[in-house]
MARTOR-89305 format. One line per field, with one value per residue (C-alpha): residue number from 1; x negated, y, z. Coordinates in Angstrom, 3 decimals, decimal comma. Each point is the difference from the previous one (the first is absolute). Layout:
BEGIN
nr	c(NUM ...) $
X	c(X ...) $
Y	c(Y ...) $
Z	c(Z ...) $
This chain:
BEGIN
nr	c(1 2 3 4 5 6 7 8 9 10 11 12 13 14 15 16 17 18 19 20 21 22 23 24 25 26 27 28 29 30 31 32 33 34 35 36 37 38 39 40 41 42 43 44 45 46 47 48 49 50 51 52 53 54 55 56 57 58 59 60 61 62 63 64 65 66 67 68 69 70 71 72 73 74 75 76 77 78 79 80 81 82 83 84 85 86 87 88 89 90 91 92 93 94 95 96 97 98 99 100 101 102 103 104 105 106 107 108 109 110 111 112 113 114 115 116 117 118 119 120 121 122 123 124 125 126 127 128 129 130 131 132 133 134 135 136 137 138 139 140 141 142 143 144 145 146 147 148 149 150 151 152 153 154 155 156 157 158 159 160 161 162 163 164 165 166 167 168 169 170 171 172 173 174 175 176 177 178 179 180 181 182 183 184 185 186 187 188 189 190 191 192 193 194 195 196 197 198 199 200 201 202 203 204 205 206 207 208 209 210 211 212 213 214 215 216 217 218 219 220 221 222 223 224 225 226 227 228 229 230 231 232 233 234 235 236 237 238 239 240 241 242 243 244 245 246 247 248 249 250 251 252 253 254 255 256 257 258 259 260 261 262 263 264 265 266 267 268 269 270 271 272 273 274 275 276 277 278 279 280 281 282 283 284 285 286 287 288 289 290 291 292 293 294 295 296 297 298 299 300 301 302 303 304 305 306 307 308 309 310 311 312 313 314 315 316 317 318 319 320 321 322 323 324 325 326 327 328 329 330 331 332 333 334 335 336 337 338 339 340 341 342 343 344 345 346 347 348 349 350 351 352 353 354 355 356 357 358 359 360 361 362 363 364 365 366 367 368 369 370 371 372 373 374 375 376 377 378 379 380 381 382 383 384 385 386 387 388 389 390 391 392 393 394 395 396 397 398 399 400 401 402 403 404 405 406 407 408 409 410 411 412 413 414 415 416 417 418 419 420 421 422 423 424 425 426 427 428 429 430 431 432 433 434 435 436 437 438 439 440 441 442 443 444 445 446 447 448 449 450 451 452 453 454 455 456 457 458 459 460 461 462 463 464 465 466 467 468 469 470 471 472 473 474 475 476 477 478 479 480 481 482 483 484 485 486 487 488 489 490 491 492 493 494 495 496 497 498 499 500 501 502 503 504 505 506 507 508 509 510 511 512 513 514 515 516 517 518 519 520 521 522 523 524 525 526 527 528 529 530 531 532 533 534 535 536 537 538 539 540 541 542 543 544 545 546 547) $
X	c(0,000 -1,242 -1,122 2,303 3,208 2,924 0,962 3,455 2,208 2,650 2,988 -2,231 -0,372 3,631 0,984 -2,670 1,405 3,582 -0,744 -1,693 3,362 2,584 2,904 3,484 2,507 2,745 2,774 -2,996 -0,219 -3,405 -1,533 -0,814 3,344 1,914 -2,881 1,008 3,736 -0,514 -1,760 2,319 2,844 -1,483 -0,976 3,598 1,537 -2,461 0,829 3,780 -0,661 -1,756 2,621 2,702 1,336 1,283 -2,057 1,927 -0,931 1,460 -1,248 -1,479 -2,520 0,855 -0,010 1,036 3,454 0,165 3,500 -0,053 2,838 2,593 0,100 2,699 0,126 3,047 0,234 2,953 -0,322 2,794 -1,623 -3,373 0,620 1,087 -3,517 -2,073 -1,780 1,466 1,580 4,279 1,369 1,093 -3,569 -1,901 -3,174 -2,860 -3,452 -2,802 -3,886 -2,970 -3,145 -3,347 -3,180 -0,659 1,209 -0,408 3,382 -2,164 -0,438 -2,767 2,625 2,169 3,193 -0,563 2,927 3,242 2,292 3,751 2,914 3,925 3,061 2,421 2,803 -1,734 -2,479 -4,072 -1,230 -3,634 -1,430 -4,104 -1,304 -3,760 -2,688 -2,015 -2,293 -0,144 1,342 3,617 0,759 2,676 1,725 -0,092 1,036 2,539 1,567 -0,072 1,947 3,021 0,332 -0,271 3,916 0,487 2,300 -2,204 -2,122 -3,695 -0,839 -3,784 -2,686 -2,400 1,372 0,911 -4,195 -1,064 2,042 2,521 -2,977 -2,166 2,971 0,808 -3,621 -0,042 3,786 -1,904 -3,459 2,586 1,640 3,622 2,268 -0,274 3,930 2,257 1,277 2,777 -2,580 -2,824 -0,029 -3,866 0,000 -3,218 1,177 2,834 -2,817 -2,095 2,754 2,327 -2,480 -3,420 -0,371 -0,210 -1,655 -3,983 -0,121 2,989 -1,042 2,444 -1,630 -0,254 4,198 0,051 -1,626 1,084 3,512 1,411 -2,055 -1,471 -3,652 -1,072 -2,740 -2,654 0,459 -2,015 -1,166 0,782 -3,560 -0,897 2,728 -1,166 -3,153 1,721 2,039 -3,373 -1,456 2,823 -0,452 -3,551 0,047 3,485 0,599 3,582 -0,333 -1,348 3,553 1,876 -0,081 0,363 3,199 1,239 -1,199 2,058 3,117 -0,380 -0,173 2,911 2,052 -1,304 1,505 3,556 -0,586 -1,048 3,383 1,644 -1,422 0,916 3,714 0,179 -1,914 0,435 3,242 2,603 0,322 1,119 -3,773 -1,619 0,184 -2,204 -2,759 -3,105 0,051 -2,941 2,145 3,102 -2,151 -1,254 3,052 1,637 -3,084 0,912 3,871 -1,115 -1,914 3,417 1,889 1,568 -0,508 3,073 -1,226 -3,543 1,263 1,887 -3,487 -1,480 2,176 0,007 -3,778 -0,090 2,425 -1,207 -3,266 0,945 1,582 -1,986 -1,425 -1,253 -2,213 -2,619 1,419 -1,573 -1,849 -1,953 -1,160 -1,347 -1,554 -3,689 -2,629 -0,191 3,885 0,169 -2,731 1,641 3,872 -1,765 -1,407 2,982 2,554 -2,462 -1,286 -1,285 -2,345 -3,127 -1,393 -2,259 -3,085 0,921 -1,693 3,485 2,185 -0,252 -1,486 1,600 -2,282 1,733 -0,329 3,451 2,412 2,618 3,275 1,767 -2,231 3,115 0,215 -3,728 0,406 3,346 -2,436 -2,909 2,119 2,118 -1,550 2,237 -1,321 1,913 -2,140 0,029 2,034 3,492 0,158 3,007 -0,719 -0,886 3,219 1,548 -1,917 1,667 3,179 -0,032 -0,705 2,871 2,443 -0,925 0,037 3,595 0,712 0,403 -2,324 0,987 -0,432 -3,684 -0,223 0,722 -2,110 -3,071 0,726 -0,022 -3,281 -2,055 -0,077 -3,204 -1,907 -2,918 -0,423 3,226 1,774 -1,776 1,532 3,259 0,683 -1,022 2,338 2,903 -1,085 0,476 3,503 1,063 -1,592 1,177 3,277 1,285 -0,556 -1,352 -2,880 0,065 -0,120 -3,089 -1,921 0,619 -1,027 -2,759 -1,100 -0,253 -1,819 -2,687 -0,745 -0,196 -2,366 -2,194 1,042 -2,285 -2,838 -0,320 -0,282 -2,938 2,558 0,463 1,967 -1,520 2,026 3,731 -0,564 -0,995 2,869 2,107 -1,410 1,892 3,076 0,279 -0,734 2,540 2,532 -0,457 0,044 3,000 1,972 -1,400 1,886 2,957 0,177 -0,872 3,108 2,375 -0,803 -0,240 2,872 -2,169 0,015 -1,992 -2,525 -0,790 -3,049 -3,795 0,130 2,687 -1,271 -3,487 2,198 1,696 -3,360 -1,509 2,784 -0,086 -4,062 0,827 2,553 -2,217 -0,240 -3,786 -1,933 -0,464 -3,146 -1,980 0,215 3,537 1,927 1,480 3,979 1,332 3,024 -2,401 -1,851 -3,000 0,629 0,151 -2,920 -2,643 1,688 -0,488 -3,927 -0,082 0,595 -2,126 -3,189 0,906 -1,303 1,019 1,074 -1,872 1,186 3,658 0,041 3,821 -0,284 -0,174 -0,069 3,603 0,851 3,410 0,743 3,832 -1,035) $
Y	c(0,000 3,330 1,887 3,405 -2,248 -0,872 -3,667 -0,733 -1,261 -3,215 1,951 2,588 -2,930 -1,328 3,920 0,171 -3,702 1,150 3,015 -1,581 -2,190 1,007 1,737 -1,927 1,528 1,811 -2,793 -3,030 -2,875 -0,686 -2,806 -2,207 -0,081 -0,893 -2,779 -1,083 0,172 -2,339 -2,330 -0,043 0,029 -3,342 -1,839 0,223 -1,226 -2,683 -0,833 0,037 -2,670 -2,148 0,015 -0,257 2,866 3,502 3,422 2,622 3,821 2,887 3,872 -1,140 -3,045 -3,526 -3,829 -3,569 -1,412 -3,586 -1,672 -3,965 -2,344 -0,166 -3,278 -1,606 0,486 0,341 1,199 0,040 3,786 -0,163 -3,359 1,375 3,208 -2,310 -0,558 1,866 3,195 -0,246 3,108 0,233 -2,076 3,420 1,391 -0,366 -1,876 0,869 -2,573 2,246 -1,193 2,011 -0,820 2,623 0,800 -0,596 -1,077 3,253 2,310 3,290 2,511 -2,220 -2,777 -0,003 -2,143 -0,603 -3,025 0,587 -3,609 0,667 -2,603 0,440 -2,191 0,419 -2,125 -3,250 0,404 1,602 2,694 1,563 2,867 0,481 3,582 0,297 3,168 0,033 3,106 1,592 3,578 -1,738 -1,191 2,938 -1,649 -3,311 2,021 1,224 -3,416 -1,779 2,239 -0,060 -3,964 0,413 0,601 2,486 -2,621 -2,692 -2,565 -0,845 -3,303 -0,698 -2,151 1,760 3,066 1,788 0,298 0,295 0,341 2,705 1,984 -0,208 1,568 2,194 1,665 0,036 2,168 2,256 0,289 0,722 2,772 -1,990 -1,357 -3,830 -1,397 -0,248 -4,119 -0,725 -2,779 -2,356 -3,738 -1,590 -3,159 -0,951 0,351 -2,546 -2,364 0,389 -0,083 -3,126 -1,850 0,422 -3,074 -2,300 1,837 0,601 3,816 2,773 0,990 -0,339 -2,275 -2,566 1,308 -1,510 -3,162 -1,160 1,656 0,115 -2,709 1,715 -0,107 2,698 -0,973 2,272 2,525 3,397 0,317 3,079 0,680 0,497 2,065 3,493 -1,026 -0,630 3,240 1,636 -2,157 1,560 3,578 -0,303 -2,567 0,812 -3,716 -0,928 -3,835 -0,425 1,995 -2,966 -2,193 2,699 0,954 -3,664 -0,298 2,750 -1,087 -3,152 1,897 2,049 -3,401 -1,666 2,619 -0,955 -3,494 0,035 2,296 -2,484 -3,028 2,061 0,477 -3,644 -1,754 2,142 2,215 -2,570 -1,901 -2,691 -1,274 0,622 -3,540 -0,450 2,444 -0,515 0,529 2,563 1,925 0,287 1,105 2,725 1,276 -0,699 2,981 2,099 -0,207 1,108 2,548 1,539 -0,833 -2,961 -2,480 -2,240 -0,489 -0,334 -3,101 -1,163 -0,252 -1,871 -2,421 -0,797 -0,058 -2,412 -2,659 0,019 -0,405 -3,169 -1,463 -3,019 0,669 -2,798 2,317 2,422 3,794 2,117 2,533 -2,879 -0,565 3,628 -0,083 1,211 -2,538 3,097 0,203 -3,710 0,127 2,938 -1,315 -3,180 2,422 1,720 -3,065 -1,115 2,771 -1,593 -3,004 2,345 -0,584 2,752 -0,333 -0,123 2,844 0,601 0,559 3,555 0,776 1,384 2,155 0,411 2,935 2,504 -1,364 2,947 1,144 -2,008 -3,576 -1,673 1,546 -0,532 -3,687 -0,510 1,059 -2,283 -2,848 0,666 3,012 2,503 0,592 0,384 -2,884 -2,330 -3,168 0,267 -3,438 -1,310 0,995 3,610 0,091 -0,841 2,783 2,286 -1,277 0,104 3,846 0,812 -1,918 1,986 3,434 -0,865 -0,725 -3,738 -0,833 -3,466 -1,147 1,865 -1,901 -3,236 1,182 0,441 -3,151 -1,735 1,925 -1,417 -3,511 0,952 0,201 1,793 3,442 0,908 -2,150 2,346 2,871 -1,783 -0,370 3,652 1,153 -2,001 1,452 3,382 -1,112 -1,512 3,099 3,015 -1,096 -2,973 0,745 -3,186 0,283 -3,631 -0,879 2,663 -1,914 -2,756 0,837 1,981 -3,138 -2,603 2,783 0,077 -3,993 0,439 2,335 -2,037 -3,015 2,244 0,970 -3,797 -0,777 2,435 3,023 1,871 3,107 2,011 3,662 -1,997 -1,644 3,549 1,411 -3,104 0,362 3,453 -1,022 -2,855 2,966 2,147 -2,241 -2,017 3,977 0,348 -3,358 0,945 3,412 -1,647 -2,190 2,443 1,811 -2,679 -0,953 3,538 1,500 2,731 0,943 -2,093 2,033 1,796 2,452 -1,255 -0,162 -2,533 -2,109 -0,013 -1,405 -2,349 -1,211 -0,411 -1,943 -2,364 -0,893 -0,562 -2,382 -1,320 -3,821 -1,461 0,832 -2,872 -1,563 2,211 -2,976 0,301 2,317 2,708 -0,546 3,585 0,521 -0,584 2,654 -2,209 0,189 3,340 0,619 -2,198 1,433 3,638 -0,917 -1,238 3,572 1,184 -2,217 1,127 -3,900 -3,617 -1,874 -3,123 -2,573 -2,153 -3,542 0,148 1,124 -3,298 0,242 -0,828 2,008 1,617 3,637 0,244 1,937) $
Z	c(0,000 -1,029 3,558 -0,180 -1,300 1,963 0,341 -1,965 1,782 -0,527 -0,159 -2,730 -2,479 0,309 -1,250 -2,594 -1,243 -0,358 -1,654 -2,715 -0,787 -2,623 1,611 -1,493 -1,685 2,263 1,024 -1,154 2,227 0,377 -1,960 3,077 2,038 -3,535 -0,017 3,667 -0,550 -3,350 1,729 3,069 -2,536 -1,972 3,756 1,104 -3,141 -0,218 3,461 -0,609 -2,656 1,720 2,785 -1,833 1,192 -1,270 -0,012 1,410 -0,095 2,313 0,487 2,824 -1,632 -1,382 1,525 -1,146 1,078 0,004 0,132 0,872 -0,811 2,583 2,361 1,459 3,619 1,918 3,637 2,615 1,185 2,429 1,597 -0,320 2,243 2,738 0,776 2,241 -1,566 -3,374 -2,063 -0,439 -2,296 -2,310 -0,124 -2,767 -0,129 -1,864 0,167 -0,375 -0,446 -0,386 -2,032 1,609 -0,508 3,680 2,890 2,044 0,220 -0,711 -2,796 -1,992 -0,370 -3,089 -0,438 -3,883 -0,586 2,041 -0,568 0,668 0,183 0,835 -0,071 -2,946 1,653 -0,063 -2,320 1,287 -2,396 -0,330 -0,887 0,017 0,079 -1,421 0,366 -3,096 1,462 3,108 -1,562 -0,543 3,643 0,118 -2,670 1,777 3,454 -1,613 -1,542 2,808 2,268 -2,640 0,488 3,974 1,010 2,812 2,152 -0,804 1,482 -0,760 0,420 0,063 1,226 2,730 -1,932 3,552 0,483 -3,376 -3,273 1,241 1,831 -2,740 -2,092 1,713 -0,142 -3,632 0,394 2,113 -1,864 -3,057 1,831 0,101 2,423 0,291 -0,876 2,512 0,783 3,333 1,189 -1,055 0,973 0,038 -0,241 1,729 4,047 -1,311 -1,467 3,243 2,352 -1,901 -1,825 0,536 2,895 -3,119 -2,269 -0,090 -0,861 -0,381 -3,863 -2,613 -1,749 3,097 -0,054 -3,656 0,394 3,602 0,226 -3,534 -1,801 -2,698 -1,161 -2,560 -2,515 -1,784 2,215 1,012 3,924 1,507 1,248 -4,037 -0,993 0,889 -2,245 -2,631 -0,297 0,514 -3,019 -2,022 0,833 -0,883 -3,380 -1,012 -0,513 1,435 -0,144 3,759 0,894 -1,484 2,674 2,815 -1,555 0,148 3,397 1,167 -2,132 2,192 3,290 -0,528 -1,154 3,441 2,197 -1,826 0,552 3,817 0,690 -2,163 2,074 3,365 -1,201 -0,970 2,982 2,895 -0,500 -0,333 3,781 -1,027 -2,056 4,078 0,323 -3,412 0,596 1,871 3,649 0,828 -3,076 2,072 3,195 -2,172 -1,404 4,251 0,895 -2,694 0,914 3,385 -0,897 -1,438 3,156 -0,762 2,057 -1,152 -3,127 0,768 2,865 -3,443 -1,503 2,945 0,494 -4,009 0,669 2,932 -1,362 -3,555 2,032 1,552 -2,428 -1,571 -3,244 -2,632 -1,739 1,637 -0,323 -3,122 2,744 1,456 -3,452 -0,713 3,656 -0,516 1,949 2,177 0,539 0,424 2,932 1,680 -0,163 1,872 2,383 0,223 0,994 2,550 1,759 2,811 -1,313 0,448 2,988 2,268 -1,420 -3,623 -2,002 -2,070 3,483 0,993 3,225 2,655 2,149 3,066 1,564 0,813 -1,846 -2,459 1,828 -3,298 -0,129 -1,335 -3,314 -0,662 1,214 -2,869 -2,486 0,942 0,450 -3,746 -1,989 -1,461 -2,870 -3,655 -1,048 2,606 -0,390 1,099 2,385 1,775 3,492 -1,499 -1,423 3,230 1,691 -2,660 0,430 4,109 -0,361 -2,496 1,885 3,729 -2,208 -0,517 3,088 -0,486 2,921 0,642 -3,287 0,305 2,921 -1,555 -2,807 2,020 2,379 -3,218 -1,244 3,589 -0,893 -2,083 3,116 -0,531 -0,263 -1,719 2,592 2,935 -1,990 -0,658 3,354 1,206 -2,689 1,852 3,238 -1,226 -1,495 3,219 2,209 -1,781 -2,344 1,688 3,644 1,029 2,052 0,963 -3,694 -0,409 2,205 -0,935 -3,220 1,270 1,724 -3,305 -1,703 2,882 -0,243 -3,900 0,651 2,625 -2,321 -2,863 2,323 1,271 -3,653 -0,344 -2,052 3,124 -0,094 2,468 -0,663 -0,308 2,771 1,719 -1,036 0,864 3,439 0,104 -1,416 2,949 2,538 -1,233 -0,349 3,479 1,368 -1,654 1,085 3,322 0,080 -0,985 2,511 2,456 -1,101 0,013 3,744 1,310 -2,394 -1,413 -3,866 -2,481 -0,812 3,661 0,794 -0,289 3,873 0,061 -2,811 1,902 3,118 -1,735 -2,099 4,176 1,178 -2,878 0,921 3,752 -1,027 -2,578 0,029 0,142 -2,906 -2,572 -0,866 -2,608 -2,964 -0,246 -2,345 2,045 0,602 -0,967 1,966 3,607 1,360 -0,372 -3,269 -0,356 2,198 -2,426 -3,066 1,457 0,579 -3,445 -1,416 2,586 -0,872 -3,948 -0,914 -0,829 3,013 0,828 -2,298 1,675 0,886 -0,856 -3,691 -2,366 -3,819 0,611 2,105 -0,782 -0,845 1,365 2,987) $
């Protein structure tokens, strides 16, 4: 650089470049954006004919609509909005699919194929909406929201978290309004929550194969789809999009044919009897959900006796059981066969035990989870808690009575479940202990079998307390004539006279007889030691559970 001369700068050279270019004529489109609108012009027609679809341009850009045949596929509305969560029976429906560039929600993902599908009385119709570039989304915006009806219903899968979001973004990044629907029904809660015990994953394709029987061939994964739209913006070759446009004509189809599978499985009551059991326990928590507990003790009973019926042929859901599913239902109908020192039972590390053990001992004993296996004595457990919400409590008692004879630790549970029916509903105190008593040896019964259960039997050791304070109060008050729930000065009198007129105390390897101050004395030092009695002489392997 000559010394004297100023350096030019970047900005210097861009001016000094322009300058030197022709000026058009006044009202000339410049050479290069006529270039860029040919080619964009000749990409989106190609693309159209390779889709089999037609090219159609607005003011505001162009895309492809693609119209499938229609298919058969007739659906009871009025018996499908009987179920739980599902739209009126005079709302439209509208499936609605989404093809993406990614699978984020924000401004650098682009919805480029949109796959719609409505009833036409009994017939399905499709419409596919295609982005050629992304100048014409507007155009595409502004299709779609003429085929979404204002008291309509969308009806998508995972669409609540992702399609409609995503969507609605693009409205916004448009400067529009997204369309206005009444209500949008996602399919994937009612896959997780109905059917997804038998099934190895939630995705519609596992809904395809395991649910509705059909097996696609040739067909795109969704992992290379986004590539392949990418491909085509940068080669202008719209083969690759072929396939993706197929695949998504088969996703939108699938959503008809799971609500048509729903209607014609789940929505007529009298076909209970024919579908699988952990099916009906499903749809029983998703009637309860709503508040109605009749029909969701309609579904459990369906469950439990279609469940006990003999069958000559292994159900289909044992069939599609992964080797992982097949290991954990076996783990799941015997909870108990791990002993102490197994490395797969989970360790209990003593300590202060939660103000609410029980509810973390229910789920230890039978998890609660969508996909865990819906066994018998879980469905009993479900059923025993519908039938004391409606105030049927001796049919939960019966229920759980009946729920006990698996020993164990669901029998523990089963029997501090009737001792809170018979304490606080049926005003039975005698019954409580007694109840409160069987659940104590099934719990020394477990910790002489090397399972102890250190923080039930802590809180068992309460229970006793409270309720021998309790029948002592109430005897105190029906000898003296005082109410039957006096001050905490009488019931201390009362708990007094009942140890001076204690009988002598029993040897320390029997069970202690609840009902005897003795016994009340060894189950209050239970609670207060907060561990596993020494194991009883008196508790056999057949040792009965009736109290």
């Amino acid at each position: 650089m000559t010394e004297g001369l100023a350096p030019v700068g970047l900005e210097r050279r861009f001016a000094n470049f322009k300058a030197r270019l022709p000026a058009p004529p006044d009202g000339a489109v410049p050479s290069t954006a006529l270039e860029r609108e040919r080619r964009t012009s000749i990409g989106a027609e190609r693309l159209a004919a390779a889709v089999d679809g037609e090219l159609v341009r607005t003011s505001r850009g162009s895309f492809v609509r693609v119209e499938a045949p229609t298919t058969l596929l007739p659906v009871d509305r009025g018996r499908l909005a009987t179920l739980p969560g599902q739209p009126p029976a005079d709302a439209p429906l509208l499936c609605l699919d989404t093809e993406t560039t990614g699978l984020a929600t924000a401004a650098g993902t682009l919805a480029f194929l949109v796959g719609l599908g409505w009833w036409e009385g009994s017939r399905f119709r499709q419409v596919q909406l295609l982005l050629p570039d992304h100048a014409d989304e507007p155009a595409l915006l502004a299709e779609l929201a003429t085929h979404i009806p204002r008291d309509g219903w969308l009806v998508t899968y995972n669409g609540r978290g992702f399609d409609w979001p995503l969507l609605v973004a693009r409205y916004r990044m448009a400067g529009a309004n997204p369309p206005l629907h009444a209500g949008h029904l996602d399919l994937l809660p009612l896959v997780r929550r109905v059917f997804r015990h038998r099934m190895s994953d939630a995705r519609l394709a596992s809904v395809e194969s395991e649910l509705l029987g059909l097996r696609r061939s040739a067909d795109v994964a969704g992992w290379e789809i986004p590539s392949r739209f990418l491909d085509y913006l940068r080669f202008g070759e719209p083969g690759p999009l072929v396939d993706v446009v197929r695949h998504n004509d088969e996703d939108v189809r699938s959503l008809a044919r799971l609500l048509v599978h729903v209607d014609r499985g789940y929505a007529d009551e009298g076909r209970w009897r024919e579908a699988p059991p952990g099916d009906l326990a499903g749809l029983a928590r998703a009637f309860s959900r709503e508040g109605r507990d009749e029909q969701a003790l309609g579904c459990l009973d369906a469950a439990l006796s279609s469940a006990a019926a003999p069958s000559a042929t292994p159900p289909r859901e044992d069939l599609l059981l992964a080797p992982e599913r097949a290991r954990l239902a076996i783990r799941e109908s015997r909870p108990d066969d791990e002993p102490w020192w197994s490395p797969r039972r989970q360790p209990d590390f003593g300590g202060r035990p939660g103000r609410y053990p029980i509810a973390g001992a229910w789920d230890a004993a039978q998890s609660s989870r969508r996909d865990a296996p819906w066994t018998e004595s879980r469905m009993l457990a479900e059923r025993a808690r519908l039938l004391r919400r409606v105030g049927r409590y001796r049919d939960a008692e019966a229920t759980w009575v009946g729920l006990a004879a698996n020993r164990g630790t669901v029998g523990t549970l089963a029997w501090i479940e009737v001792a809170k029916l018979r304490e606080h509903r049926l005003d039975d105190l005698a019954g409580a202990v007694e109840a409160a008593n069987a659940a104590l040896r099934l719990a020394e019964r477990q910790a002489w079998l090397g399972r102890p259960l250190p923080r039930l039997e802590v809180a068992l050791g309460r229970r006793l307390a409270r309720l021998g304070a309790r029948v002592a109060r109430r005897s105190a008050a029906a000898r003296v004539g005082t109410p039957k729930t006096p001050g905490a000065s009488t019931a201390s009198d009362a708990a007094a006279a009942a140890r001076r007129t204690a009988p002598p105390r029993s040897s320390l390897f029997e069970a202690p007889v609840l009902g005897t101050s003795a016994g009340w004395r060894r189950a209050a030092s239970i609670a207060a030691r907060k561990t596993s009695p020494a194991p009883v002489a008196s508790i056999t392997p057949s040792d009965g559970i009736a109290g």
